[in-house]
C-alpha positions in Angstrom: -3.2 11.9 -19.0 -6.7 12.9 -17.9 -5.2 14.7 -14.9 -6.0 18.3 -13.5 -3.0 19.2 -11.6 0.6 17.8 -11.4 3.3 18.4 -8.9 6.3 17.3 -7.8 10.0 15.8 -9.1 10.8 13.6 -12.1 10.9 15.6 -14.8 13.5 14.2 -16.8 11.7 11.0 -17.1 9.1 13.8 -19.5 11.2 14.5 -21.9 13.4 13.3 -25.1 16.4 11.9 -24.2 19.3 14.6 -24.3 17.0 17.2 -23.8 18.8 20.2 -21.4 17.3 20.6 -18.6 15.9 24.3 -17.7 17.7 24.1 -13.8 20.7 21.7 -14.9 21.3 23.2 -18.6 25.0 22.4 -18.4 24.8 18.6 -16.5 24.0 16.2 -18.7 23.4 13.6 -16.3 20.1 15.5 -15.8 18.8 15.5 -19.7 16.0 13.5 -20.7 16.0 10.2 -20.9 12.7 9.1 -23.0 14.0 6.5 -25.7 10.4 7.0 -27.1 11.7 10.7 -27.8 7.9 11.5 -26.3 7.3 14.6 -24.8 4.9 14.2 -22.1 4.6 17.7 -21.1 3.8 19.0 -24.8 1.2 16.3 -24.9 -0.2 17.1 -21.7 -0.7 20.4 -22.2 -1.5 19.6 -25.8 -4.7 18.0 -24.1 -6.1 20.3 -22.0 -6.7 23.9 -23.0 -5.0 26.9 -21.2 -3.1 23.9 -19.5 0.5 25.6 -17.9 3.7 23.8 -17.1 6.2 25.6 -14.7 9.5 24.2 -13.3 9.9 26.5 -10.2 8.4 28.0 -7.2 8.2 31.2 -8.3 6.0 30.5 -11.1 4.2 27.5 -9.3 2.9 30.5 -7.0 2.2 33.4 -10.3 0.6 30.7 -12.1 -1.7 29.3 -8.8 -2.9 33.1 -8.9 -4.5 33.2 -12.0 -8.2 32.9 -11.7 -8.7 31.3 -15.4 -6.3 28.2 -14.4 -7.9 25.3 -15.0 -4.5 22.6 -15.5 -1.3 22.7 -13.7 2.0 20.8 -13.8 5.4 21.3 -11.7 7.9 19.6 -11.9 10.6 20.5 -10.4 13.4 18.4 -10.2 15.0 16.2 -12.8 14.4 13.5 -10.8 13.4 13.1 -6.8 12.2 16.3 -5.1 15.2 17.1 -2.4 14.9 16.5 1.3 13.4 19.4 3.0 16.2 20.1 4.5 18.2 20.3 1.5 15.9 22.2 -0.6 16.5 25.3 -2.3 13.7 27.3 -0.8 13.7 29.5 -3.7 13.5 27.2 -6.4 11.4 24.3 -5.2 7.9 24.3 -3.6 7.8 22.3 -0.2 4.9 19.3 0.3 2.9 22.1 1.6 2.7 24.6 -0.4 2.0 22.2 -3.1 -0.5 21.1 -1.3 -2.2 24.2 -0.9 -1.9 25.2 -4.8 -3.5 21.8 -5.4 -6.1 22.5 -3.3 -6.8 25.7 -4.2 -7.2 25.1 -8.0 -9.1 22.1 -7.6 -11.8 23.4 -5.0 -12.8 26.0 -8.2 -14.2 22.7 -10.1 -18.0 22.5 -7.9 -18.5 19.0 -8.8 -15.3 18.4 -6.3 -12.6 16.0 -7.0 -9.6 13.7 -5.7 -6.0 14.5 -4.8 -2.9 12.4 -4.2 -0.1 13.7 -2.7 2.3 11.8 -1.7 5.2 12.9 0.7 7.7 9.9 -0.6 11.1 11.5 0.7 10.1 9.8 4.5 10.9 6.6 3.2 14.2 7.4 1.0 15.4 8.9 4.6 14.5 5.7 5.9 15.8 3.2 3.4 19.1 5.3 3.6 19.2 4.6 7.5 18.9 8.5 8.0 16.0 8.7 11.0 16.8 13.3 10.7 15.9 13.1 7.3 13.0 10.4 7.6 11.9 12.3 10.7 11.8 16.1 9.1 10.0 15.0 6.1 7.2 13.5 8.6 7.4 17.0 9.9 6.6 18.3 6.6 4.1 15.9 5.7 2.2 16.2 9.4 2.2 20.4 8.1 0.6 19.2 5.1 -2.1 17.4 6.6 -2.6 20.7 8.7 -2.6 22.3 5.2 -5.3 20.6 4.3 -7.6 20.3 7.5 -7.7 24.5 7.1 -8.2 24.7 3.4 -11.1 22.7 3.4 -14.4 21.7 5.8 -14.9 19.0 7.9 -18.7 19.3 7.0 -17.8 18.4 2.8 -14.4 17.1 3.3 -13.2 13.5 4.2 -9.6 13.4 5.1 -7.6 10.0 5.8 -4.4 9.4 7.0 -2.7 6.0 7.1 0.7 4.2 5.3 1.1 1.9 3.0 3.6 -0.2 4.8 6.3 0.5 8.4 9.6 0.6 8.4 12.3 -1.8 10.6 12.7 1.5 12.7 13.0 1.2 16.7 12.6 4.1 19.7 13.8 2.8 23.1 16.6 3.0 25.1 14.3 4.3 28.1 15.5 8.1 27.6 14.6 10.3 29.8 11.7 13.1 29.5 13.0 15.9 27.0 15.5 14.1 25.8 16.5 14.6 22.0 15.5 12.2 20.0 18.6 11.5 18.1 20.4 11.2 21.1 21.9 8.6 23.3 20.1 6.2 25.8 20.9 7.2 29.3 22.7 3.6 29.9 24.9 1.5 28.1 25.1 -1.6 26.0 26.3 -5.1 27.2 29.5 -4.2 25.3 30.1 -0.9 27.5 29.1 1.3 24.6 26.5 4.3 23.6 23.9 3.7 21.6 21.5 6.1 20.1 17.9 5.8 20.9 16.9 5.5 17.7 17.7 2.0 15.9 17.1 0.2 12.9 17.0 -3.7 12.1 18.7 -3.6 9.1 20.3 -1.4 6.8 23.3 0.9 5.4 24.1 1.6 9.2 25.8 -1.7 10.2 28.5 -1.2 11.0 31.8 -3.7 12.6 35.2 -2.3 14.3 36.7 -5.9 14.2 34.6 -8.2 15.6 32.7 -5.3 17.6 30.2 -2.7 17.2 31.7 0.6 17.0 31.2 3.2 20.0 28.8 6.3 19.4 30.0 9.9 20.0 27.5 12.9 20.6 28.9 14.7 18.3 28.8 12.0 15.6 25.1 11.7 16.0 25.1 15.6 15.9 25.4 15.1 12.3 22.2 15.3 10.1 23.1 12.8 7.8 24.2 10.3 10.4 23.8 6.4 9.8 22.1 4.8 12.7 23.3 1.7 13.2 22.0 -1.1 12.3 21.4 -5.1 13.7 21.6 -6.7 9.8 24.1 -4.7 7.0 21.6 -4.3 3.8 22.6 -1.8 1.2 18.8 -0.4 1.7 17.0 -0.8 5.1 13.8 -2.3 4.6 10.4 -1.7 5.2 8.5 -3.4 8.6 5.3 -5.8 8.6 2.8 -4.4 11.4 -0.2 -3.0 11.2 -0.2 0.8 10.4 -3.2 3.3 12.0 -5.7 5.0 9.8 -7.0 8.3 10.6 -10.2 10.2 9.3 -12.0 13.2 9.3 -15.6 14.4 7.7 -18.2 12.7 6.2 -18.2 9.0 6.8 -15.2 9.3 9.1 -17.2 6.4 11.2 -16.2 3.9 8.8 -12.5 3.9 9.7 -12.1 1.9 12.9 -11.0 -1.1 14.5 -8.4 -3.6 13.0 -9.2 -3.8 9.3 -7.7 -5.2 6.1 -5.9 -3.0 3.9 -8.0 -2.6 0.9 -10.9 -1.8 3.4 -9.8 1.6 3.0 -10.1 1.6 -0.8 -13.5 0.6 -0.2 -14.6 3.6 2.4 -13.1 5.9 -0.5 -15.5 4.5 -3.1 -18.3 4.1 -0.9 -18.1 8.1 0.8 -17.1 9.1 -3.2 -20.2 6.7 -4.6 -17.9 5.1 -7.1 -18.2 1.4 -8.2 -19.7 -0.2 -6.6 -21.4 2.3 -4.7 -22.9 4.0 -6.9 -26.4 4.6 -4.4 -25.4 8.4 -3.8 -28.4 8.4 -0.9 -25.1 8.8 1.7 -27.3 10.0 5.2 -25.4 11.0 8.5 -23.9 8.4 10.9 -26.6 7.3 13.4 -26.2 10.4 16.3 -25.0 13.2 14.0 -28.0 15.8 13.8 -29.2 17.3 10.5 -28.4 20.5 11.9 -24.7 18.8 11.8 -25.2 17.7 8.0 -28.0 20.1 6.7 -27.8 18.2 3.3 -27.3 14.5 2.5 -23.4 14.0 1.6 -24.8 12.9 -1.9 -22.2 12.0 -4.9 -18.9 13.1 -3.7 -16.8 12.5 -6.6 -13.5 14.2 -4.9 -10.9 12.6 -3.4 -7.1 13.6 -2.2 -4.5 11.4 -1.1 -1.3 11.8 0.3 1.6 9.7 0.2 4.9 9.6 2.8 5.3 6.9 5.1 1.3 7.8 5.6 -0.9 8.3 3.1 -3.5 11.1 3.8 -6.6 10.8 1.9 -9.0 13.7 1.2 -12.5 13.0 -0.4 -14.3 17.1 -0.8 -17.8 15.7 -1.8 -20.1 17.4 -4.0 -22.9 18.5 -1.8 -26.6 18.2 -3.3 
């Protein structure tokens, strides 16, 4: 509960079962549903003085205005925050602007601090065997890391980017420059049939006419919420096993490269945040960077912010001495 600022869906799972909820007063498929008739929220804000609670955008932004803020929470869906092409942009905050409220409210505390933000509606798109919704989100999440590279410096803030795991997702077909990428390979299939360029191992989108794969129409694949097919039918497309990248930006950026395993990168966050076990805050720049570069040591950064989609993008803001 020791948390500064909150953001995003689930907000059913807060509350007392069969409590209304604000957006959904009338569906009660969208109550509460604690058994422990908790109320996380009342004891959240119970906790932290001044703390505020809002359910929509519009008070998401009043509330990121007040200067005296010191503990926010949003949530503002029962459940899972809507795609981004599916959101009421009047009601709910996209991944970047709640991005930018976190970030904003958290760069008042000087000691620093650490965000996660996670962008989790890129894989629901892909599980579902959607690659427009999948490939939006990433949009969204890409403008987030942009978000965040302008709200903060490259001089205090380290910023990494990298995913917890792939997805059975293909691009191929050999299309042809400025070609859509939804849309059909230039050649056909041993069966004599279209496929789309985009493909998936497994998943919702298998699909059998008989004993054959069904053809592909333009303007079936037209559709946002089209099925790519798929080589295996699973009710939920699964993720992949290769190796996923890992960006970084700022102060000990030099750490992130080469082929590494994955908790390395829980151990460049504690080491550029000097957490356990590296505590020894005497961080000096990478061999080649000037002082004029790094006029201070990066000493005790105790900041972090991580975001979450099909890519994580971690932010450490250290706490220059």
């Amino acid at each position: 509960m020791d948390i500064d600022v909150i953001l995003g869906g689930g907000r059913k799972y807060m509350f007392p079962e069969g409590t209304p909820d604000p957006e959904y007063p009338d569906d009660a498929s969208q109550n509460g549903v604690r058994k422990d008739k908790r109320n996380l929220v009342q004891e959240w804000q119970a906790k932290h003085q001044g703390a505020r609670y809002v359910w929509n955008r519009t008070a998401l932004i009043q509330a990121s205005q007040d200067p005296s803020l010191t503990h926010l929470m949003g949530l503002f869906e029962p459940g899972d925050m809507k795609y981004e092409k599916e959101r009421d942009l009047s009601r709910d905050p996209s991944l970047v602007e709640m991005t930018e409220v976190a970030l904003r409210l958290l760069s008042r505390n000087p000691r620093g601090f650490f965000l996660f933000v996670e962008g989790g509606r890129i894989d629901h798109g892909h599980h579902e065997g959607i690659a427009y919704m999948a490939l939006t989100e990433s949009v969204m999440f890409d403008t987030a890391i942009d978000k965040a590279g302008q709200l903060t410096s490259e001089k205090d803030t380290l910023i990494l980017v990298t995913a917890d795991h792939s997805h059975v997702f293909s691009f191929g077909g050999y299309t042809l420059r400025g070609s859509s990428v939804f849309g059909l390979a230039p050649s056909k299939a041993l069966d004599l049939k279209p496929y789309t360029s985009i493909l998936y191992g497994n998943g919702p989108g298998y699909a059998l006419n008989g004993s054959s794969r069904p053809s592909v129409t333009g303007s079936e694949i037209s559709d946002r919420m089209y099925r790519q097919q798929a080589a295996v039918p699973l009710e939920s497309e699964t993720h992949g096993g290769e190796d996923v990248a890992v960006f970084a930006r700022g102060p000990q950026a030099h750490l992130v490269h080469g082929v590494q395993e994955q908790s390395f990168v829980a151990h460049v966050m504690a080491f550029a945040a000097c957490l356990e076990p590296y505590t020894d805050c005497n961080l000096r720049p990478p061999e080649g960077l000037s002082n004029a570069a790094h006029p201070r040591p990066v000493a005790c950064p105790p900041s972090l912010l991580l975001l979450l989609a099909g890519a994580l993008l971690l932010l450490l803001m250290p706490a220059l001495h």
